[in-house]
C-alpha positions, -999 to +999 in steps of 0.1 A: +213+135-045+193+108-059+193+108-103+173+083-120+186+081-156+156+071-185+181+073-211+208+049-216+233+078-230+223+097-202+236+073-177+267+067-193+276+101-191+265+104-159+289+076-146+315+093-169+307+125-153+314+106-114+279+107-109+276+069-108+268+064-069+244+094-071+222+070-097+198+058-084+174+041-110+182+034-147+161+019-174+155-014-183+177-011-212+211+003-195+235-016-201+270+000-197+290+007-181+289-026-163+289-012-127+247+001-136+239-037-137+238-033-097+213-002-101+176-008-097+153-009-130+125+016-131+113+014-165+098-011-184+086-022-219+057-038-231+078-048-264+093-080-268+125-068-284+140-103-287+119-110-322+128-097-350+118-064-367+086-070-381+070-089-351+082-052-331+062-035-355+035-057-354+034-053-313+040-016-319+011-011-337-013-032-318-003-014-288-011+022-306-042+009-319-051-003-288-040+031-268-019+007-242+015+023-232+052+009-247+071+018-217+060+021-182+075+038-153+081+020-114+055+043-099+057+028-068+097+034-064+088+068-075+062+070-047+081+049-019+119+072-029+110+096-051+145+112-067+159+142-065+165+146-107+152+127-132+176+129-164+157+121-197 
């Protein structure tokens, strides 16, 4: 079975479960435990979350204003090995 994982939480439980070689994708902010470094990103954010809070905010709300998207999926890994579950 092939599990992506759009939820950090989710994909620690999952490997806590056993379920880590089933993962298959994770998002671009898993970060534990250290083995889903090796899985493949298929999210991504159009937030710079490096600067500080009100600089987020400010790219938040141009981005709502704007009707552009925060976080994007990898729609061609979706196409190309589409998974079996997605866990959100």
């Amino acid at each position: 079975m092939r599990i992506w994982s759009l939820l950090p939480s989710a994909t620690e439980i999952l490997f806590a479960l056993g379920q880590g070689e089933q993962v298959t994708g994770v998002t671009h902010e898993c970060d534990y435990p250290p083995e889903v470094a090796a899985k493949p990103r298929v999210t991504n954010s159009s937030i710079d979350s490096s600067q500080g809070s009100a600089a987020i905010d400010r790219q938040v709300t141009e981005h709502f204003r704007s009707g552009s998207e925060l976080y994007g999926i990898d729609e061609g890994r979706l196409a190309d090995d589409p998974p079996d579950l997605i866990v959100t």
